[in-house]
C-alpha positions as CSV (number, residue, x, y, z in Angstrom):
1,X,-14.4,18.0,31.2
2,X,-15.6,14.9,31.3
3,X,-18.6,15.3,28.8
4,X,-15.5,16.3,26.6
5,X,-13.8,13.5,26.7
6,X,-16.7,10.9,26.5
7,X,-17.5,13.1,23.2
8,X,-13.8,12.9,22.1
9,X,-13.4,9.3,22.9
10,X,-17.3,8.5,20.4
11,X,-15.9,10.8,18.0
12,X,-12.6,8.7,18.3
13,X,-14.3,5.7,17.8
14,X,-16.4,6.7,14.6
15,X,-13.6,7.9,12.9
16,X,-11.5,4.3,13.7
17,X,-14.7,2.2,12.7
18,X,-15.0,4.1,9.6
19,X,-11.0,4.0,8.8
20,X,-11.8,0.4,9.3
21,X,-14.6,0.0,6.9
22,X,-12.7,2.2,4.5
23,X,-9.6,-0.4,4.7
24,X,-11.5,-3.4,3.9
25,X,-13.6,-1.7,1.0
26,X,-10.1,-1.0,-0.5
27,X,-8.7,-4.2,0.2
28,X,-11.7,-5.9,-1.7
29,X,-11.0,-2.7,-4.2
30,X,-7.6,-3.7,-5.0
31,X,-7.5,-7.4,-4.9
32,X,-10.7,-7.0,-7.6
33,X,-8.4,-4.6,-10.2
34,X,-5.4,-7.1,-9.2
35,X,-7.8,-9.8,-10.9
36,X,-8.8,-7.8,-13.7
37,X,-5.1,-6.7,-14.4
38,X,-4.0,-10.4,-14.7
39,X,-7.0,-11.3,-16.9
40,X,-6.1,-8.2,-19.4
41,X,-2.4,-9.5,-19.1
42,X,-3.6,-12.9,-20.3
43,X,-5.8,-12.2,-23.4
44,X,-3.6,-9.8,-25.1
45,X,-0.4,-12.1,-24.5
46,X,-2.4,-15.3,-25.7
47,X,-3.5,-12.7,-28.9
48,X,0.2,-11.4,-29.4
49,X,2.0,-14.9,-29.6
50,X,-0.6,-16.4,-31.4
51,X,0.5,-14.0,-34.2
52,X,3.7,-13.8,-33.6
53,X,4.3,-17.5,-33.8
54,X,2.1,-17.4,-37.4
55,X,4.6,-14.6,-38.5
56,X,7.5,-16.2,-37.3
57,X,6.5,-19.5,-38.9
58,X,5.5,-18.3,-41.9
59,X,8.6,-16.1,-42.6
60,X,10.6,-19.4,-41.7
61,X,8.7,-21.2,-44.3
62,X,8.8,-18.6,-46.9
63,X,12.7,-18.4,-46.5
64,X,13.3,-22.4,-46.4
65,X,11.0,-22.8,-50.0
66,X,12.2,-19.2,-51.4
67,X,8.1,-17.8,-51.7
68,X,8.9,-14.4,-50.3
69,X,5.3,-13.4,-48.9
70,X,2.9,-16.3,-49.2
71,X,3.4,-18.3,-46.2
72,X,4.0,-15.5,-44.0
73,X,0.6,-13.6,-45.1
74,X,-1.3,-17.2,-44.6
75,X,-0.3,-18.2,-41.4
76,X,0.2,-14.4,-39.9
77,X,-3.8,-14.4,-40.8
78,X,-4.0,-17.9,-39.5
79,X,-2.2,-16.6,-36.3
80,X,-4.6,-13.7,-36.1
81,X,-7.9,-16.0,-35.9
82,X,-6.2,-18.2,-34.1
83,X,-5.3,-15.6,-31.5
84,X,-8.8,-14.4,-31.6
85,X,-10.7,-17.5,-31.6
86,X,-8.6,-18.3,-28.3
87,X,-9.1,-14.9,-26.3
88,X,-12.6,-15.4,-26.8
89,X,-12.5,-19.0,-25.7
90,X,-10.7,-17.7,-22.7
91,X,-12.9,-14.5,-21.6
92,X,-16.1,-17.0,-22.0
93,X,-14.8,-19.2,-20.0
94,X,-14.0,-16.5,-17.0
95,X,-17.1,-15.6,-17.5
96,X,-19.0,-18.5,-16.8
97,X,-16.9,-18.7,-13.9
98,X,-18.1,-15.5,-12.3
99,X,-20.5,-15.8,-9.3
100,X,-23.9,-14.7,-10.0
101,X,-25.6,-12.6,-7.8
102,X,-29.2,-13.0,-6.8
């Protein structure tokens, strides 16, 4: 009986050391896609209201001086590379910020 039990209580304790390491890889798993998520989240909403505020402006523009679709097609294109020009901006930027591993 008791060679069972000392082989029950090692089999006990690889199972808890590998739910452990399990846990943490997980942890490290999620807090990693968390990042990701936010940085995804950021680009297309700096990309979205950049052209949305062109549109907007330009529609606002075209209405106040009575030129139906000039405005709005110049600064919806202006909003666009804008938009652009910032989300890449941003993502170099979080990528200089990554660590580098040796």
């Amino acid at each position: 009986m008791d060679k069972q039990k000392k082989k029950l209580e090692e089999i006990s304790g690889k199972i808890d050391s590998y739910k452990s390491s399990r846990n943490d890889i997980n942890a490290k798993y999620k807090e990693k896609r968390g990042k990701q998520i936010s940085i995804a989240m950021r680009l297309s909403t700096e990309l979205v209201v950049s052209c949305v505020v062109g549109a907007v402006l330009g529609w606002y523009i075209d209405k106040w001086l009575d030129t139906k679709p000039i405005f709005f097609i110049i600064l919806l294109i202006l909003g666009i590379i804008s938009g652009i020009k910032t989300a890449i901006n941003t993502s170099r930027q979080l990528y200089e910020n990554i660590p580098k591993s040796k």
